[in-house]
N, C-alpha and C positions, 0 to 999 in steps of 0.2 A: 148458145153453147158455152159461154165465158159464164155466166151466171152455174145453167145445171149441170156441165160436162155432159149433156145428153149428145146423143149422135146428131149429125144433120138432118137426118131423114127425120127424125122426131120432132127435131128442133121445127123444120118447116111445118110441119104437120101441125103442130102447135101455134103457130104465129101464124098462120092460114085461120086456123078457127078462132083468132082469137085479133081476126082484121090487123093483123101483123102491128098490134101493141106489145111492146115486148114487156112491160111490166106487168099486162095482163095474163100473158103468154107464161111467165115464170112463176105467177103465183099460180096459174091454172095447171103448170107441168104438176106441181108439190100438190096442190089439192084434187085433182082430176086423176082417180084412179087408171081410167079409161085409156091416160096416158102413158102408160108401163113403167111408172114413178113407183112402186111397191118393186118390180123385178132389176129396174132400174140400180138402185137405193143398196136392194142385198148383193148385186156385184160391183158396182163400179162409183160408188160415191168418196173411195179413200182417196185423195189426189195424191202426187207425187214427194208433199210434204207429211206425207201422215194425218193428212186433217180429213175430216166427213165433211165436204160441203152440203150434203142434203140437211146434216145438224147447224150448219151455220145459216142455210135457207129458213129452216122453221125455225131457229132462234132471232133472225132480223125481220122475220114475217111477226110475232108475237108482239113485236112493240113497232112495226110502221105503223104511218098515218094509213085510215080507211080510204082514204080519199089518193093517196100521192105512197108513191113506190121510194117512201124516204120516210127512216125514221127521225119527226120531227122532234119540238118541245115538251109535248106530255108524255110522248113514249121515252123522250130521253131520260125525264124523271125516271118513269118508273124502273127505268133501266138501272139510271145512277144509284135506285132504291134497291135491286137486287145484285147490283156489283157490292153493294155496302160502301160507295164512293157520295160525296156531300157535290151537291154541283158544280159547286163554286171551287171545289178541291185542282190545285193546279196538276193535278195526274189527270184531270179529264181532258186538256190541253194538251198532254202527252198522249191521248189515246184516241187525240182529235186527229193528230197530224199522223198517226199510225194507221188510222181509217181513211185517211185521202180525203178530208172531211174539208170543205172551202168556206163554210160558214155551220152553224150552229145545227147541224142536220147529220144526217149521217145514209148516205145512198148504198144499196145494195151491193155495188161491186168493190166499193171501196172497203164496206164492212168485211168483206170475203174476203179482200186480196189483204187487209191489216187483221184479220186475224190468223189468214192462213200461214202469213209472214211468221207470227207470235207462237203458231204451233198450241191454238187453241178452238175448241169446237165445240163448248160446252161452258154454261155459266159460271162453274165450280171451278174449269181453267180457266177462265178469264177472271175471275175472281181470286184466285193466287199469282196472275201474272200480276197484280195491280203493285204489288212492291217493287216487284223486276221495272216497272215502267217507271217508276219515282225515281225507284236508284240511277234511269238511264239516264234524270237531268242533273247528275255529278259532273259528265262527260260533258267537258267543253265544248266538244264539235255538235253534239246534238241538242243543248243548252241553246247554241249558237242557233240551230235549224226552226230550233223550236219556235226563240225567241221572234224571228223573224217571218214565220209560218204565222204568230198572233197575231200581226199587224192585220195582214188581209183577212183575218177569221175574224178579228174584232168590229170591218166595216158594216158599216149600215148601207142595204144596194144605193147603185150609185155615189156614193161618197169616197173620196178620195181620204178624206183625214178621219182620225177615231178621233170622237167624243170625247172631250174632257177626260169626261166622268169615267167611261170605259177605259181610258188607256190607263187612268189612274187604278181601276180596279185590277188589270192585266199586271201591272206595273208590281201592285202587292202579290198576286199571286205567286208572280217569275221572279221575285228580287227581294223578299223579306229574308230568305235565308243568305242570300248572297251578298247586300248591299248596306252594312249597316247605318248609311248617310241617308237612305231613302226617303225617310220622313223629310227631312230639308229639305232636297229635291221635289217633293210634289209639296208641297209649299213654296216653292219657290212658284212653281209652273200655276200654281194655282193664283198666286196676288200679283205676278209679273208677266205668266204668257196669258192667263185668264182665256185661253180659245182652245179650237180641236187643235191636236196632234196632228201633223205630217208624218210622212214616213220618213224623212230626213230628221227627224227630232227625234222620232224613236230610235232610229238606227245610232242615233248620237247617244243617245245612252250607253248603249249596247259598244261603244269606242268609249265612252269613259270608265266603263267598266274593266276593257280590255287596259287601257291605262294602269288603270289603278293595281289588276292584276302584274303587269310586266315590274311595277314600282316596288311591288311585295317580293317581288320574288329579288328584284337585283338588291333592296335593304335589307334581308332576313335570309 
């Protein structure tokens, strides 16, 4: 029902034949005419935001994995290829944590409830929201949410600390614009800590930053 807004009685009807897989269930509501997904769709697919979820079902259904109810790595290309976003672009980071995203994937409900958020339902809206999402890491508090939302989106399962190498690339994305010492810093980290990242290291950044900012502001 959180997925299609379909009634209960559908909803069961559906997860019945479909051995109560709910990701099978939801792609089967959208493709299984049989399912009153056509009369469904013409009344009752605007939610309370203005958004068509039945348009945001068949736009996260186009780029999931065949295999898994999440859109993975190749779909996210092709994805980042029709936002007109580069991968590596630190506004995918911003559009990670806006999709409830926990690592490098992007699952159905989270897709839904961060678009429905963005008040987009369509590739052409979400492809002009993508400046709104850059502009949003101006703002300190959500720079702040972001920055620390990377830490666990960066691990590799099981692992407690980010890779070198990874934290170093996070590191350029979230801090080129904001850090001009940076390069020093990960030279430093690179011939003196030479290991993964904690999260107490990275959070330590993220306090020397805030330093640096309270210093600017009380000299200037």
């Amino acid at each position: 029902m959180a997925f299609t807004s379909a009634s209960e009685r559908v909803s069961i009807r559906k997860l019945k034949e479909c051995n109560w897989n709910v990701e099978v269930a939801v792609d089967a509501f959208f493709n299984d005419q049989s399912s009153g997904g056509n009369a469904w769709r013409a009344f009752n697919t605007t939610n309370s935001a203005g958004v068509d979820t039945y348009k945001l079902n068949q736009i996260f259904s186009k780029y999931k994995d065949k295999d898994e109810d999440a859109i993975l790595v190749d779909g996210i290309l092709e994805y980042c290829n029709d936002l007109g976003v580069a991968p590596e672009d630190v506004v995918m980071l911003v559009l990670s944590w806006n999709l409830e995203a926990e690592k490098i994937e992007f699952k159905r409900q989270g897709f839904i409830n961060g678009w429905t958020k963005l008040r987009c339902d369509s590739i052409e809206k979400m492809r002009a929201a993508i400046p709104r999402l850059r502009q949003s890491l101006k703002d300190d508090n959500t720079f702040k949410e972001i920055y620390q939302f990377t830490f666990k989106f960066g691990l590799s399962e099981n692992q407690k600390s980010l890779s070198l190498d990874v934290a170093i690339e996070y590191w350029r994305m979230l801090l080129s614009d904001r850090w001009p010492h940076l390069d020093i810093w990960i030279e430093f980290v690179k011939e003196k800590h030479g290991k993964s990242i904690s999260k107490d290291t990275w959070n330590l950044v993220q306090i020397i930053l805030l330093i640096l900012v309270i210093i600017c502001k009380i000299c200037y």
